[in-house]
C-alpha positions in Angstrom: 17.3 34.6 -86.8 19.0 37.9 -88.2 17.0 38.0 -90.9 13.5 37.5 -88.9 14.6 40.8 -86.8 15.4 42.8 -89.7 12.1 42.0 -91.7 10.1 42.8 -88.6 12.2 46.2 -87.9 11.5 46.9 -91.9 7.6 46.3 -92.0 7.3 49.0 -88.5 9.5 51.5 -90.2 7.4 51.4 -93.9 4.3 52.3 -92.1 3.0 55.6 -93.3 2.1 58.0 -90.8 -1.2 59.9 -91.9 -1.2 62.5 -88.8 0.4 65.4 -90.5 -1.5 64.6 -93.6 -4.9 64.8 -91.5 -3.8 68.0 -89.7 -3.6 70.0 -92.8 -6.9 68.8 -94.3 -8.6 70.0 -90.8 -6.4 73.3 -91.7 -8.0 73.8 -94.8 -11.3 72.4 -94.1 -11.9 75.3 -91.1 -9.9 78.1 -93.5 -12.9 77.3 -96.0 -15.1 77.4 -93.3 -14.2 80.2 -91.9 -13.7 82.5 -95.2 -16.9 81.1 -97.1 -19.8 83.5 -97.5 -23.3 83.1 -96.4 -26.6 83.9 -98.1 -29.1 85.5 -95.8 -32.5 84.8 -96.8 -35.6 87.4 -95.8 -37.5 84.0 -94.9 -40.1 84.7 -96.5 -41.5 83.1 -100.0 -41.6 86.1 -102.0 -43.2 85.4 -105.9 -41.0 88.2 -107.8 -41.6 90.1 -111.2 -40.2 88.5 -114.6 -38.0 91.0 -116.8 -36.2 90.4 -119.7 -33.2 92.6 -118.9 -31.9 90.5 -116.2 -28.3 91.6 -114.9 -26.8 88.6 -112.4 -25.9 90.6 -109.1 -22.7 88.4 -106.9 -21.7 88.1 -104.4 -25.3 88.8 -102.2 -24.4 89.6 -98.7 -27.5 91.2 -97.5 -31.3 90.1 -98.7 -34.5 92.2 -97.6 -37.5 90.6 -98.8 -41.1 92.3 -99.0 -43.9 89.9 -99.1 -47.3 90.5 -100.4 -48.8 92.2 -97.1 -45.7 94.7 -97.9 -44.2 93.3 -94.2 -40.1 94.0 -94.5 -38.2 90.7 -93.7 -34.5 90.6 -92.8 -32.5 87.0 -91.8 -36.1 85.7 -91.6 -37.7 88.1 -89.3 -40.1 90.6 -89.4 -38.7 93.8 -89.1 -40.0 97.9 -89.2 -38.7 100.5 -91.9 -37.4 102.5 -88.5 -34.9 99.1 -87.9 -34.2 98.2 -91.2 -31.0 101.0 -91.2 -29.7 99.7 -88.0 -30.1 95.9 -89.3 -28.1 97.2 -92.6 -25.2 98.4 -90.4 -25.4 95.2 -88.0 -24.9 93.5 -91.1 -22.6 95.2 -92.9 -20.2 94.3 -89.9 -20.1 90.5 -90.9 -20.0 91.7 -95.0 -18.7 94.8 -96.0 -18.3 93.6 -99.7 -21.3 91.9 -99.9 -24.3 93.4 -102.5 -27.7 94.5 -101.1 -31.1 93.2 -103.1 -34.3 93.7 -102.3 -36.9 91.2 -103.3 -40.3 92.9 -103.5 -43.5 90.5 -104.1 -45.7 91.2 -106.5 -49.1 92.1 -104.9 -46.4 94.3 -102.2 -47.2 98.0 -102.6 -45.2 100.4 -104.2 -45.1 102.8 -101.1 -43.2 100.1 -99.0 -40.7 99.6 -101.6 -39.7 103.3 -102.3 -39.5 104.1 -98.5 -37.1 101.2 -98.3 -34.9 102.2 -100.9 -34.9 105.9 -99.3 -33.6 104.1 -96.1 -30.9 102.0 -97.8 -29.9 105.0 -99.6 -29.5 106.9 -96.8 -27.8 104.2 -94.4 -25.4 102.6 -97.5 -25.4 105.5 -100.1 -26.4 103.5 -103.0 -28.2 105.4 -105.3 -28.6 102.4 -107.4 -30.0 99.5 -105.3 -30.6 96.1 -107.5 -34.4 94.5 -107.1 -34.9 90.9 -107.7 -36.5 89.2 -110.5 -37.1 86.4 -112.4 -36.1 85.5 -116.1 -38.6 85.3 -118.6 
């Protein structure tokens, strides 16, 4: 009878217990969460210019998009040249780090594009701002 109480004493004390492992894989899971970096798209389908002297800009953190009606779009919405400084700053808030790129269609006019750079040159002070393409 000693023997049956000591088996079943054993068996309940060899059980693993899975709740710390579980807490640190929530830990981790919202750490990654939290620190991972999200792509803002203009929201708008934008057919870019092919070049061969393509230069890979990371990590993007802000994405203004011009489509072929040469309408600005930030976080998919439309916005005016006069907001797009204050929408720079808003954003710079959530990314400091991140790179600004402008996607300009095609068909866009030039006009549009070179009073946008003007603005982010003035609101971030980059005097070189990278415009996206596609390889040939």
């Amino acid at each position: 009878m000693a023997r049956k109480q000591r088996a079943a004493a054993t068996s309940a004390e060899d059980d693993v217990n899975l709740t710390p492992m579980l807490d640190v894989v929530f830990i981790l899971l919202i750490f990654f969460i939290v620190t991972a970096q999200f792509i803002r798209e203009p929201g708008v389908d934008i057919e870019r210019p092919t070049v061969k002297n393509l230069v890979k800009q990371n990590p993007l953190g802000i994405l203004i998009g011009i489509d072929s009606n040469s309408d600005i779009y930030m976080n998919k919405k439309i916005v005016t040249l006069a907001e797009v400084g204050f929408r720079i700053r808003e954003l710079r808030q959530d990314n400091p780090q991140g790179r600004l790129v402008i996607q300009a269609d095609n068909d866009s006019q030039a006009g549009v594009l070179i009073d946008l750079m003007e603005v982010v040159n003035r609101v971030d002070g980059l005097n070189s701002i990278p415009i996206s393409a596609v390889a040939e």
